[in-house]
N, CA, C and O atoms as a Maestro MAE file, in Angstrom:
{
 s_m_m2io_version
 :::
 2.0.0
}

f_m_ct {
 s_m_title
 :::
 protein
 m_atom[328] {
  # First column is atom index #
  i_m_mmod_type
  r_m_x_coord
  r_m_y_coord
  r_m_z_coord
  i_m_residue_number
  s_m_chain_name
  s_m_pdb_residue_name
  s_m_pdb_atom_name
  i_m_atomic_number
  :::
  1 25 0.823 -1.198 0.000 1 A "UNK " " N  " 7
  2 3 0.000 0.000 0.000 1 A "UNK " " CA " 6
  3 2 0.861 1.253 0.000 1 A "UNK " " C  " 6
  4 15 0.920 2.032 -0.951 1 A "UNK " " O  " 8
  5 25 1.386 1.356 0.905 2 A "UNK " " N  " 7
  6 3 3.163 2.346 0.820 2 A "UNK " " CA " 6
  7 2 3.443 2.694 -1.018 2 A "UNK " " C  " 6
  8 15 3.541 3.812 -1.523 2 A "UNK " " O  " 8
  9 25 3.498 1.749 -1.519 3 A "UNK " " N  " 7
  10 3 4.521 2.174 -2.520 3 A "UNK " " CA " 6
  11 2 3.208 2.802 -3.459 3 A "UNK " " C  " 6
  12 15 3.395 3.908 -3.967 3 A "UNK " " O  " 8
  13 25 2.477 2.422 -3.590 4 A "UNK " " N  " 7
  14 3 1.197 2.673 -4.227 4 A "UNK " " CA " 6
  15 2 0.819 4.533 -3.890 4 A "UNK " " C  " 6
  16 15 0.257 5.362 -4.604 4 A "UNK " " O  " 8
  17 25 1.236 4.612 -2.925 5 A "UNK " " N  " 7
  18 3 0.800 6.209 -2.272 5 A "UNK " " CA " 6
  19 2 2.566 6.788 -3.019 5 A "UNK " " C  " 6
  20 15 2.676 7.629 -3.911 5 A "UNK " " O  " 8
  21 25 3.429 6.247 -2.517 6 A "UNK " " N  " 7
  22 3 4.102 6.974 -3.300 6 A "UNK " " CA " 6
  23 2 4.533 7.162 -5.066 6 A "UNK " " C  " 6
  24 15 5.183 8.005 -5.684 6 A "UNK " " O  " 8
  25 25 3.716 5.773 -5.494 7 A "UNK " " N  " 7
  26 3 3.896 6.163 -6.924 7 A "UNK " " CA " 6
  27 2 2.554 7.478 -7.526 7 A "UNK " " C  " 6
  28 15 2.771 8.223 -8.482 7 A "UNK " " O  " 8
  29 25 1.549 7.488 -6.904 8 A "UNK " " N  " 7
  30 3 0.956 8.939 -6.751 8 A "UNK " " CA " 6
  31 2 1.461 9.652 -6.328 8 A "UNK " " C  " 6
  32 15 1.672 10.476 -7.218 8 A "UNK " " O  " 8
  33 25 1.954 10.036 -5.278 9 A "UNK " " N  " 7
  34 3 2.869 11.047 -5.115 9 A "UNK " " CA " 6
  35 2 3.726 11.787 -5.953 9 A "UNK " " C  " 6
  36 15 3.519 12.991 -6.113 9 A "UNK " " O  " 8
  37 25 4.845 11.100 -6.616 10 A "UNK " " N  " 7
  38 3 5.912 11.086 -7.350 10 A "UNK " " CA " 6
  39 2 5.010 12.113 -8.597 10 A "UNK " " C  " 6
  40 15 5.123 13.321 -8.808 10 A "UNK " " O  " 8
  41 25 4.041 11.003 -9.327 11 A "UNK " " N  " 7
  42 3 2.899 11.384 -10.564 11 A "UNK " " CA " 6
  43 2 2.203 12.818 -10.120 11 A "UNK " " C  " 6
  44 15 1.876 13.521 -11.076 11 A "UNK " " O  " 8
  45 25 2.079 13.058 -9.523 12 A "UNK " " N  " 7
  46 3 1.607 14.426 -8.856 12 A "UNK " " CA " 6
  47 2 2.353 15.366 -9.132 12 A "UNK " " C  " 6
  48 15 2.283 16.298 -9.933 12 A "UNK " " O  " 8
  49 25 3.389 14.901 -8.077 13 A "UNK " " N  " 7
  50 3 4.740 16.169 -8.343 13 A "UNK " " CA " 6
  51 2 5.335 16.473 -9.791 13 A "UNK " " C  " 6
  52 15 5.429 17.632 -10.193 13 A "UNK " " O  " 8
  53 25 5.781 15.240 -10.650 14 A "UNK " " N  " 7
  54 3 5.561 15.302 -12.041 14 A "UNK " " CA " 6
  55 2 5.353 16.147 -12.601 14 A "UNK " " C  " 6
  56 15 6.003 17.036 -13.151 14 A "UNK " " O  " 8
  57 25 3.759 15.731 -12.401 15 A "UNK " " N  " 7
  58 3 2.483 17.158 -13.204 15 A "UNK " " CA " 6
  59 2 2.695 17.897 -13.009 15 A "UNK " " C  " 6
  60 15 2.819 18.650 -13.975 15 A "UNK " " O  " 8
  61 25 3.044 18.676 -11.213 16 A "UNK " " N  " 7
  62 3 2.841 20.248 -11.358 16 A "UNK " " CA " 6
  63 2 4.102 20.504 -11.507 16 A "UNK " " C  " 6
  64 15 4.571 21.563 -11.089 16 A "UNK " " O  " 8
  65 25 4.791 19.653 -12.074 17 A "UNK " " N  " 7
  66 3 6.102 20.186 -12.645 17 A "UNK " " CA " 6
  67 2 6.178 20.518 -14.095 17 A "UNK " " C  " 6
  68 15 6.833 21.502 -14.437 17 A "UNK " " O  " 8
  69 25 5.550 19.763 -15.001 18 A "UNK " " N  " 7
  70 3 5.599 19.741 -16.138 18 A "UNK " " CA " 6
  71 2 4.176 21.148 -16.071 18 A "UNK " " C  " 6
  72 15 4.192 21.862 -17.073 18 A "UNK " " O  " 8
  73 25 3.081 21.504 -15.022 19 A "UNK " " N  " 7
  74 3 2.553 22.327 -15.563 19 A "UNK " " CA " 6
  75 2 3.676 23.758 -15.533 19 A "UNK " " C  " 6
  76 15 3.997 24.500 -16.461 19 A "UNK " " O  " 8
  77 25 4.041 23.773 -14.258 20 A "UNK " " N  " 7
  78 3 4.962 24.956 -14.241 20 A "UNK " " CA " 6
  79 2 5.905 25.211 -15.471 20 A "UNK " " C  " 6
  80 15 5.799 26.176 -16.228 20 A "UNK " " O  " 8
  81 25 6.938 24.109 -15.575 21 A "UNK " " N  " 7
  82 3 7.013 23.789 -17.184 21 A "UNK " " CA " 6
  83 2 6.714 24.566 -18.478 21 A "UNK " " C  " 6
  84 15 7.494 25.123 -19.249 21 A "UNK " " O  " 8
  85 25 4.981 24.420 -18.518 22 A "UNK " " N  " 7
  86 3 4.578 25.042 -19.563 22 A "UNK " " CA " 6
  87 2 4.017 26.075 -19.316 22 A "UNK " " C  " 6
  88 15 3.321 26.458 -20.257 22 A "UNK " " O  " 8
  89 25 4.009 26.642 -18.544 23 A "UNK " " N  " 7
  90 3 3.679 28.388 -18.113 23 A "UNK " " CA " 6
  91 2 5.013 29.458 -17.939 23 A "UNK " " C  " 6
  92 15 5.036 30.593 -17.462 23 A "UNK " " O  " 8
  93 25 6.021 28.692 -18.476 24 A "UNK " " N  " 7
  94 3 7.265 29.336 -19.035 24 A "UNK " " CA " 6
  95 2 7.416 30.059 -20.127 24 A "UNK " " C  " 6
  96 15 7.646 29.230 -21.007 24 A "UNK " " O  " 8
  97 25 7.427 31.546 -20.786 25 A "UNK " " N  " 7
  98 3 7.490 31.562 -22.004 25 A "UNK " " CA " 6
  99 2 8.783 30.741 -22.870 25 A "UNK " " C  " 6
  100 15 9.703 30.526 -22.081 25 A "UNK " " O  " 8
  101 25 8.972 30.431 -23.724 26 A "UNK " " N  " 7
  102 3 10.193 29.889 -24.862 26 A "UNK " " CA " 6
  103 2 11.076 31.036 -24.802 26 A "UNK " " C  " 6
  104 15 12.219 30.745 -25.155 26 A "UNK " " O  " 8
  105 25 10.882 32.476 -24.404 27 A "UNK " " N  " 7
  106 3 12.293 33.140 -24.230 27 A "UNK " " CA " 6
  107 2 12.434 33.010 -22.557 27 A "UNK " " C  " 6
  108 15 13.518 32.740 -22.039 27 A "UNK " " O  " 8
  109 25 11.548 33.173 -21.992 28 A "UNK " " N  " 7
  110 3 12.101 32.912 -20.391 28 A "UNK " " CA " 6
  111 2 12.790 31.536 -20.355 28 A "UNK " " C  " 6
  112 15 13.805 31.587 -19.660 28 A "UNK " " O  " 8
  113 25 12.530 30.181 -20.948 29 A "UNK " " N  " 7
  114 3 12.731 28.904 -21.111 29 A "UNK " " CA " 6
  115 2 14.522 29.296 -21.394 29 A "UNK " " C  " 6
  116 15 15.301 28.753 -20.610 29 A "UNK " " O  " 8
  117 25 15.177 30.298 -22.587 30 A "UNK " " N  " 7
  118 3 16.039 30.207 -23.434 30 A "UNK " " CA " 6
  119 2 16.603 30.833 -22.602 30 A "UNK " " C  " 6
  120 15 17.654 30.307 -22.238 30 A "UNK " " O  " 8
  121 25 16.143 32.521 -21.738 31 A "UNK " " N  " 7
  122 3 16.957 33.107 -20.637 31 A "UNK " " CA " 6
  123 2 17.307 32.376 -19.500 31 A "UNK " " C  " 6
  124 15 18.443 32.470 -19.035 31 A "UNK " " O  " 8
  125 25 16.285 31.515 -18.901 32 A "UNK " " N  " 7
  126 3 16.816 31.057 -17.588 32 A "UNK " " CA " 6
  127 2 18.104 29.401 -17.402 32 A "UNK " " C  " 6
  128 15 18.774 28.925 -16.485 32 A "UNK " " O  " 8
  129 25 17.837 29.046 -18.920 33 A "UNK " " N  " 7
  130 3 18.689 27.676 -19.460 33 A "UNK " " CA " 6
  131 2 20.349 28.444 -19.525 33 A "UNK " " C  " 6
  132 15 21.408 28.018 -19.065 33 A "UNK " " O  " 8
  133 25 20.069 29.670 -20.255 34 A "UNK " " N  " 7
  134 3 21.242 30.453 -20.345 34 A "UNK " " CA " 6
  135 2 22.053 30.755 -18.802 34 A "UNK " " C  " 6
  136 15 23.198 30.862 -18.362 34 A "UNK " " O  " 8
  137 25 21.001 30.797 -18.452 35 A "UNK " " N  " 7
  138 3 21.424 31.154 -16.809 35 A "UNK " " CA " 6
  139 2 22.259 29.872 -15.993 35 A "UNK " " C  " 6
  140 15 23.312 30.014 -15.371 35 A "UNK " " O  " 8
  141 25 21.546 28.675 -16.159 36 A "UNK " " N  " 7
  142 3 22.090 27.849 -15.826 36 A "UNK " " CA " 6
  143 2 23.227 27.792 -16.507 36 A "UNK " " C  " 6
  144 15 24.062 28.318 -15.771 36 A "UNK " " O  " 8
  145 25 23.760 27.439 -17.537 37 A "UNK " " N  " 7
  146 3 24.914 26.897 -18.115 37 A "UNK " " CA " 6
  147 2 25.408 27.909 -17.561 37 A "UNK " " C  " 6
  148 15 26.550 27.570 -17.251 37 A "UNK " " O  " 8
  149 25 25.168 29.365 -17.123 38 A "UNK " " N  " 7
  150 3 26.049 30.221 -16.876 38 A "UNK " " CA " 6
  151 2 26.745 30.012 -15.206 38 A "UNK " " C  " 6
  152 15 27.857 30.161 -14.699 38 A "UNK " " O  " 8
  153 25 25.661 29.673 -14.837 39 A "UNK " " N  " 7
  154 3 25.872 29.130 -13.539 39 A "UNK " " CA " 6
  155 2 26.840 27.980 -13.279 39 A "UNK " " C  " 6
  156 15 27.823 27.889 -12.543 39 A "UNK " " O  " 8
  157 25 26.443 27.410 -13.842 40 A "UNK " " N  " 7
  158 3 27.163 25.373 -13.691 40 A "UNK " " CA " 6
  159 2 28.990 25.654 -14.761 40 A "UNK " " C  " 6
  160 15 29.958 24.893 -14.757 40 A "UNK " " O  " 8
  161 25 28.869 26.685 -15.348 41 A "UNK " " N  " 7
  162 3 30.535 26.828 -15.959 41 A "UNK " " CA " 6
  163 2 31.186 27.680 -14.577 41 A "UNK " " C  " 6
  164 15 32.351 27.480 -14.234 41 A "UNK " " O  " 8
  165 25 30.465 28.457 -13.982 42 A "UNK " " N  " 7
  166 3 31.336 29.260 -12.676 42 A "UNK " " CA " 6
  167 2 31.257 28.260 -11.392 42 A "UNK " " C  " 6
  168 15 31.905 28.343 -10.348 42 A "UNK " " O  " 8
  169 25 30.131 27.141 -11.818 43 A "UNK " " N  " 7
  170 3 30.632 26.192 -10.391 43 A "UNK " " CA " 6
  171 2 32.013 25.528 -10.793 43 A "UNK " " C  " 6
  172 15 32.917 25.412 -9.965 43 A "UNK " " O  " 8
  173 25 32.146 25.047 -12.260 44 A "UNK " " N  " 7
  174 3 33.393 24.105 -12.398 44 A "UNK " " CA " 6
  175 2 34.869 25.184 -11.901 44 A "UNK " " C  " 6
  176 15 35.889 24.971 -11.245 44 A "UNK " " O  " 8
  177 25 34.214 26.553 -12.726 45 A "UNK " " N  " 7
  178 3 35.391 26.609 -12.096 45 A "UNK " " CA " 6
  179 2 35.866 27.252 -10.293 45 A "UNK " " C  " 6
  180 15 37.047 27.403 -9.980 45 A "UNK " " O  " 8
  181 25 35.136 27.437 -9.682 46 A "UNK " " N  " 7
  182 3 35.541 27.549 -8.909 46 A "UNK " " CA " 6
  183 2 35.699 26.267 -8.124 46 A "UNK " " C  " 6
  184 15 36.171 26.388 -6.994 46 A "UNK " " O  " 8
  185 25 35.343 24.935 -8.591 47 A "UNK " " N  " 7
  186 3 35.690 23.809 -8.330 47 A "UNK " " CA " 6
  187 2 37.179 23.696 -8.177 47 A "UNK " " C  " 6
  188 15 37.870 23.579 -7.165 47 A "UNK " " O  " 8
  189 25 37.655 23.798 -10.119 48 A "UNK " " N  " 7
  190 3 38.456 23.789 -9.859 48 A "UNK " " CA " 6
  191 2 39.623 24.574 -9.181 48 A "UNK " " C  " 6
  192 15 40.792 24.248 -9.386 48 A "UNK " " O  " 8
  193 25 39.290 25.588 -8.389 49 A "UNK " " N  " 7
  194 3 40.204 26.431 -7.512 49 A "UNK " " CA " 6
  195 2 40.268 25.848 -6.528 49 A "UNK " " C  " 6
  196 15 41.332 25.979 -5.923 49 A "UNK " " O  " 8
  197 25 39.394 25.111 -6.013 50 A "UNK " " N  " 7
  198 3 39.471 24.952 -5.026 50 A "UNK " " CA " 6
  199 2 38.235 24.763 -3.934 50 A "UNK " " C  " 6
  200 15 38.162 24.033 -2.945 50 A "UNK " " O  " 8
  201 25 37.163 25.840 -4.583 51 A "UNK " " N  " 7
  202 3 36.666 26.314 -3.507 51 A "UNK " " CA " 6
  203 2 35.291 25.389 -3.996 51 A "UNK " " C  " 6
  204 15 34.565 25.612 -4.965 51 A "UNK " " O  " 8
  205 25 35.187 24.252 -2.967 52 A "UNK " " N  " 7
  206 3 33.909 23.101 -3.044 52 A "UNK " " CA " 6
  207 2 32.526 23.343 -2.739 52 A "UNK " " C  " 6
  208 15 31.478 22.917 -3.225 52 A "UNK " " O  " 8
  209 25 32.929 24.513 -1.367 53 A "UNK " " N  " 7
  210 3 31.154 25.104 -0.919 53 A "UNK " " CA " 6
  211 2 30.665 25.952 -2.353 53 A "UNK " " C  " 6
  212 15 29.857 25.655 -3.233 53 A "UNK " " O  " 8
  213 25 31.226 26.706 -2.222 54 A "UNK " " N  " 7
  214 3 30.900 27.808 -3.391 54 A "UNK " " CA " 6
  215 2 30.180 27.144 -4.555 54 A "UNK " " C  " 6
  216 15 29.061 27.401 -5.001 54 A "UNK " " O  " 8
  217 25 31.241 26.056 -5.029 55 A "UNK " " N  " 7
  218 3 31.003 25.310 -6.783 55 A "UNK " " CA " 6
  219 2 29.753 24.457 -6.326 55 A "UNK " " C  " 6
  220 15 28.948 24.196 -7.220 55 A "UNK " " O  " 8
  221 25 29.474 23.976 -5.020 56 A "UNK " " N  " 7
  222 3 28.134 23.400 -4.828 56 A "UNK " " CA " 6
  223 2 26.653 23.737 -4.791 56 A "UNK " " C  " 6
  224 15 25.644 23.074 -5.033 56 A "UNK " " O  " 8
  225 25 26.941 25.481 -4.257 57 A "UNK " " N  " 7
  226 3 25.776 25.895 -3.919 57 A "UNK " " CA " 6
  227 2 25.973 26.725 -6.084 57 A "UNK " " C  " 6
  228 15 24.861 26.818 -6.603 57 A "UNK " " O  " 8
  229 25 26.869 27.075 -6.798 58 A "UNK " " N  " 7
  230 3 26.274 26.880 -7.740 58 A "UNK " " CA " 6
  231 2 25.800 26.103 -8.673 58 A "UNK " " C  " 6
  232 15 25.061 26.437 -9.599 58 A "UNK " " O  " 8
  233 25 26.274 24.934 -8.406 59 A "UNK " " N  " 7
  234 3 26.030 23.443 -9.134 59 A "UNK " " CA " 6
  235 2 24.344 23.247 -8.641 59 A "UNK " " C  " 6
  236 15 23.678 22.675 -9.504 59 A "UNK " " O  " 8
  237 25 23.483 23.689 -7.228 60 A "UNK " " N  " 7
  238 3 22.683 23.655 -6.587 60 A "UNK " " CA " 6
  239 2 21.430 24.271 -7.738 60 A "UNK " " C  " 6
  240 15 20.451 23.872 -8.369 60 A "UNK " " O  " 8
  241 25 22.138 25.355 -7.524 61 A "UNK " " N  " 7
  242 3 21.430 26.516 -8.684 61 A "UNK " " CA " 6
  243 2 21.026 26.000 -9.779 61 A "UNK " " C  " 6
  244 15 19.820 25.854 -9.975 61 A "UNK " " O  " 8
  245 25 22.082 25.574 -10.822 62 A "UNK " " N  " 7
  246 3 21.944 25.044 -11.713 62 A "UNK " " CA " 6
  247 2 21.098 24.170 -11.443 62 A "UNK " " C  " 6
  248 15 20.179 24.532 -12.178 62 A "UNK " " O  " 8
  249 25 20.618 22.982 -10.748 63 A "UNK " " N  " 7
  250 3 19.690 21.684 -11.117 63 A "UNK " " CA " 6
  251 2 18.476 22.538 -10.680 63 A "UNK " " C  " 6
  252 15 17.419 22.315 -11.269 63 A "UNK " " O  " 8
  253 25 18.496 23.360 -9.850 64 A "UNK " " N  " 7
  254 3 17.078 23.709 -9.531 64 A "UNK " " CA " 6
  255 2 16.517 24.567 -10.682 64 A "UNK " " C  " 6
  256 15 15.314 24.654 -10.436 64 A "UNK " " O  " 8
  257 25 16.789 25.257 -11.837 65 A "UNK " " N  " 7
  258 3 17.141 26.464 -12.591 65 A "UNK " " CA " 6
  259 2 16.526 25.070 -13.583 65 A "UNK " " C  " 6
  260 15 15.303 25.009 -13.703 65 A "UNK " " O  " 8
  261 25 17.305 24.084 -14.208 66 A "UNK " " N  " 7
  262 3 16.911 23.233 -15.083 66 A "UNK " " CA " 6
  263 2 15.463 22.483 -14.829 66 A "UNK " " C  " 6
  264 15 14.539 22.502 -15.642 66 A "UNK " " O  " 8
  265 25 15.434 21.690 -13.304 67 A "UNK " " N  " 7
  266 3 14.457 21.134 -13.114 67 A "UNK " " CA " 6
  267 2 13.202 22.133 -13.091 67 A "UNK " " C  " 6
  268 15 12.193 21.443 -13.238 67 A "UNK " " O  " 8
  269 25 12.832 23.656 -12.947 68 A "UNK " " N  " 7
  270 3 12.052 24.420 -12.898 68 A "UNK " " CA " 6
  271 2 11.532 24.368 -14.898 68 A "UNK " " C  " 6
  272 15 10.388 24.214 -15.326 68 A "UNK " " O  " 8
  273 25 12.327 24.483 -15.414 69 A "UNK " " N  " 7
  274 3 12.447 24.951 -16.959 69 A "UNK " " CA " 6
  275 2 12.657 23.531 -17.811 69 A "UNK " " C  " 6
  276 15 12.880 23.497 -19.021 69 A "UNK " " O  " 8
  277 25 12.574 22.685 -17.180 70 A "UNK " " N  " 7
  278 3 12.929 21.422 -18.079 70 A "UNK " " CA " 6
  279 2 11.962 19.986 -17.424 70 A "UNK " " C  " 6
  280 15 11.734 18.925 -18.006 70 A "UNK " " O  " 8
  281 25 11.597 20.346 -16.261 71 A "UNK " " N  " 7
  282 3 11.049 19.112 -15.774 71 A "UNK " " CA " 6
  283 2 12.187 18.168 -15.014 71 A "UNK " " C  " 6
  284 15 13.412 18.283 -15.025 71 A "UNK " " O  " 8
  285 25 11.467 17.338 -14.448 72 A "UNK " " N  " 7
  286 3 11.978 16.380 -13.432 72 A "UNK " " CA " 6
  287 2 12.835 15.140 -14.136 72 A "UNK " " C  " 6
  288 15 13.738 14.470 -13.635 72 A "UNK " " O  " 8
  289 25 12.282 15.063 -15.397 73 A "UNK " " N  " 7
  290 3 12.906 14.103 -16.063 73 A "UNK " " CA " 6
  291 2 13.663 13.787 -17.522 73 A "UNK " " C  " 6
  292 15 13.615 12.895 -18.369 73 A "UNK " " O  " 8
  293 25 14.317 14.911 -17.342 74 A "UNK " " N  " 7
  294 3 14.801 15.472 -18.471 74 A "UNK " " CA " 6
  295 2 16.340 15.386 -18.386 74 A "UNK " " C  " 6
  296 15 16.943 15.696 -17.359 74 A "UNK " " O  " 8
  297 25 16.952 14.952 -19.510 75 A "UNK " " N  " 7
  298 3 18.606 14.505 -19.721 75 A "UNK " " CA " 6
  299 2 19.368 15.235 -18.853 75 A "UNK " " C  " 6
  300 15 20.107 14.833 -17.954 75 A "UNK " " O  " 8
  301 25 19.021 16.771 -19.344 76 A "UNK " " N  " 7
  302 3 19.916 17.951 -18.661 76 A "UNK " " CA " 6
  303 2 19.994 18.053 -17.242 76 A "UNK " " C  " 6
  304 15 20.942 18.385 -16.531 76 A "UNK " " O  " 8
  305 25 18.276 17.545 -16.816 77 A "UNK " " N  " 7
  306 3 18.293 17.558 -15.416 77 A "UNK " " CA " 6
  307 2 19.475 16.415 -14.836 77 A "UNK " " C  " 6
  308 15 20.422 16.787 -14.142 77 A "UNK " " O  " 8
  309 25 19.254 14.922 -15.248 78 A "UNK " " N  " 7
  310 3 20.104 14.221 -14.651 78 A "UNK " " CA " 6
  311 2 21.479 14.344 -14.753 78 A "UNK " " C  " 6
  312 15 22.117 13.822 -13.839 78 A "UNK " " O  " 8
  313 25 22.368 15.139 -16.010 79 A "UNK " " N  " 7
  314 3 23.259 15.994 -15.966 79 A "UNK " " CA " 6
  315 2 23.888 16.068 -15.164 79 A "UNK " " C  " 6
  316 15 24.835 15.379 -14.787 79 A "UNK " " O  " 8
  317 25 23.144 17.469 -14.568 80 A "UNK " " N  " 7
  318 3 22.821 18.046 -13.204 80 A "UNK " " CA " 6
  319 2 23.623 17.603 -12.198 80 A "UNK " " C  " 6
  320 15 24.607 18.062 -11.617 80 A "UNK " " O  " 8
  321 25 22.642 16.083 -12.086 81 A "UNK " " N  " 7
  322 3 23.044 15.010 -10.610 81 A "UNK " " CA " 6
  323 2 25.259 15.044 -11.202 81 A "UNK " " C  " 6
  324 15 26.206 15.313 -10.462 81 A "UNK " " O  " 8
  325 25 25.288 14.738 -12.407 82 A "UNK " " N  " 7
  326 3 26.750 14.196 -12.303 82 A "UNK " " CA " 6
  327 2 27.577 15.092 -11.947 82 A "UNK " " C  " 6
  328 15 28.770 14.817 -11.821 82 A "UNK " " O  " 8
  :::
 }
 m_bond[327] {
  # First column is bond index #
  i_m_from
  i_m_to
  i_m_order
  :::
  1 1 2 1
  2 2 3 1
  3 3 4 2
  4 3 5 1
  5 5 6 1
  6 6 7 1
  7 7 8 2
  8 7 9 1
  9 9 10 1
  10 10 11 1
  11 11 12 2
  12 11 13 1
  13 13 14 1
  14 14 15 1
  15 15 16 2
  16 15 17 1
  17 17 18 1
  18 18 19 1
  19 19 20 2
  20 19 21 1
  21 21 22 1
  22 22 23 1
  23 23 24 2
  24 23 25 1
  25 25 26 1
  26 26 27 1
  27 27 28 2
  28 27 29 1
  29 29 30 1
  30 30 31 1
  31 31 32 2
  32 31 33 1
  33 33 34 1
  34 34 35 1
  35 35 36 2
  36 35 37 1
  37 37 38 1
  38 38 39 1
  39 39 40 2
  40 39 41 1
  41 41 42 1
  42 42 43 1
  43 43 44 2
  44 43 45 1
  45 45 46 1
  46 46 47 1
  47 47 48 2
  48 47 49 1
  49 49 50 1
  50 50 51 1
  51 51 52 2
  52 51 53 1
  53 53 54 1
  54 54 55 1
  55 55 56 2
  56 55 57 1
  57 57 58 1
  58 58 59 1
  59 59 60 2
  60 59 61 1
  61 61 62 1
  62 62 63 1
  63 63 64 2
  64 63 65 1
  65 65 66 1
  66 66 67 1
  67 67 68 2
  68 67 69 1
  69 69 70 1
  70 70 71 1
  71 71 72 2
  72 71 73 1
  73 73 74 1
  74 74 75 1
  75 75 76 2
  76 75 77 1
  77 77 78 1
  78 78 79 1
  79 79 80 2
  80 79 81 1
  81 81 82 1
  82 82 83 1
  83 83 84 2
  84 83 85 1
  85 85 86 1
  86 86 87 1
  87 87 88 2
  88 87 89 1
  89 89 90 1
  90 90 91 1
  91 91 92 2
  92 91 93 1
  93 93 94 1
  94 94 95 1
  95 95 96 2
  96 95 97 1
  97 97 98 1
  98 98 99 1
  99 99 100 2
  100 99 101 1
  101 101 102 1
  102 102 103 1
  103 103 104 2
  104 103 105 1
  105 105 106 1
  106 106 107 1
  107 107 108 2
  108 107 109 1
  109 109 110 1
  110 110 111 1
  111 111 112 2
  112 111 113 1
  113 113 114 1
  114 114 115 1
  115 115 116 2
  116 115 117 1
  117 117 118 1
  118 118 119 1
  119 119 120 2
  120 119 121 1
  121 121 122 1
  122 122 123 1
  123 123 124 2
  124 123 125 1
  125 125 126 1
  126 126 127 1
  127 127 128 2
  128 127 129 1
  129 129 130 1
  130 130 131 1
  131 131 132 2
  132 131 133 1
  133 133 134 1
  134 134 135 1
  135 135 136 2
  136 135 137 1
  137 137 138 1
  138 138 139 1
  139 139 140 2
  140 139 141 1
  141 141 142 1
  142 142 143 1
  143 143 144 2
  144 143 145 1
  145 145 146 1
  146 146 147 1
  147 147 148 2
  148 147 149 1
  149 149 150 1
  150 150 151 1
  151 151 152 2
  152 151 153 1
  153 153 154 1
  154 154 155 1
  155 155 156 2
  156 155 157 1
  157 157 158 1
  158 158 159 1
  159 159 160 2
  160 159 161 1
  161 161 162 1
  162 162 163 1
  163 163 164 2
  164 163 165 1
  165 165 166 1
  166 166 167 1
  167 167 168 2
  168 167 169 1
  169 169 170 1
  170 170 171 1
  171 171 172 2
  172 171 173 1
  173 173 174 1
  174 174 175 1
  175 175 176 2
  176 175 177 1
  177 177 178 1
  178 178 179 1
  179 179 180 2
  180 179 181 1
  181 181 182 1
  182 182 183 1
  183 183 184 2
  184 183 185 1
  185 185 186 1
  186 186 187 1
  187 187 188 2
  188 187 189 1
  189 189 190 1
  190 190 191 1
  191 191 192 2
  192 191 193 1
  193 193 194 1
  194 194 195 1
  195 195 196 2
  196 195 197 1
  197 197 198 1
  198 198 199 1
  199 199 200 2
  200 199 201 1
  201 201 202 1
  202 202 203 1
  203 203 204 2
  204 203 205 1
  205 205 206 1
  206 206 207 1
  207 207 208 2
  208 207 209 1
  209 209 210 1
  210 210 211 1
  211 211 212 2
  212 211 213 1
  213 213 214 1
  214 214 215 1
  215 215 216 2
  216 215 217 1
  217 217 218 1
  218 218 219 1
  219 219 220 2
  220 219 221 1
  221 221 222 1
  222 222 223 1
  223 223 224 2
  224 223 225 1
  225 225 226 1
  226 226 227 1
  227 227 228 2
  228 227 229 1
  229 229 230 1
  230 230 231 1
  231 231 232 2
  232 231 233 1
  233 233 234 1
  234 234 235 1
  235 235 236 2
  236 235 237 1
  237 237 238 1
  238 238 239 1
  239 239 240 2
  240 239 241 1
  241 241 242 1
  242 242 243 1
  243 243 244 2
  244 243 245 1
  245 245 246 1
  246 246 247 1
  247 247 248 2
  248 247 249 1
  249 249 250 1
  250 250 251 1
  251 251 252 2
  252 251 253 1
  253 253 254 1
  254 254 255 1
  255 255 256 2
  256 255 257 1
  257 257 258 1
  258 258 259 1
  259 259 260 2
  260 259 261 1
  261 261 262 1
  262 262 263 1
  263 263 264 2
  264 263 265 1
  265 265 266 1
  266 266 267 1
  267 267 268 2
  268 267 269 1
  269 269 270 1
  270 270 271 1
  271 271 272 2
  272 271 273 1
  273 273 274 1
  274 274 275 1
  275 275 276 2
  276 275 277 1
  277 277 278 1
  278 278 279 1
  279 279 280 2
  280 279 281 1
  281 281 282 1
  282 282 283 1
  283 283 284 2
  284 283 285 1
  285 285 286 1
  286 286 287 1
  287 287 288 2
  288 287 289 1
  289 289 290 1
  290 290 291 1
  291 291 292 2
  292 291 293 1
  293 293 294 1
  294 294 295 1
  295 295 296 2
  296 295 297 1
  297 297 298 1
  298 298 299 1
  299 299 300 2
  300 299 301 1
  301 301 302 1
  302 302 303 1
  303 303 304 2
  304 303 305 1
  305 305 306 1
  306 306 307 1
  307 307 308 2
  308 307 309 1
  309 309 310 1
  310 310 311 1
  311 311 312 2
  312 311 313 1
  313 313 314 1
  314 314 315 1
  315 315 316 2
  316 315 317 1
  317 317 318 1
  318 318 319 1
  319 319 320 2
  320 319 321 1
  321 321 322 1
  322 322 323 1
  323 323 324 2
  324 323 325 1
  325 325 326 1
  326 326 327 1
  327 327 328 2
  :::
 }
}
């Protein structure tokens, strides 16, 4: 019964993801994607300096920035995770 409530769950969250999704305009979609990559190139590098908090909380940015504008299940999002 458990897993049953959470595979609704999951399907829920989904949806009002994919609705938020589509109440994006296609240039807000193109500005805020821009944003990310802009984001996730200043986490690497301050990765590579050194500095791990910093490159995390923008690596952070980035998946939340994609998953808002791309959905939960989308390539870029799992990306993201790597």
């Amino acid at each position: 019964a458990d897993e049953v409530i959470v595979i609704i769950s999951d399907s829920e969250t989904e949806q009002s993801s994919n609705d938020a999704t589509e109440q994006l305009s296609e240039r807000e979609k193109e500005n805020q994607l821009s944003n990310a990559s802009k984001s996730n190139q200043a986490g690497d590098l301050l990765y590579h300096q050194g500095k791990y908090a910093e490159a995390s909380n923008l690596y952070q940015k980035t998946l939340e920035i994609r998953m808002k504008v791309l959905g939960n299940r989308h390539e870029d999002v799992a990306w993201s995770y790597y």
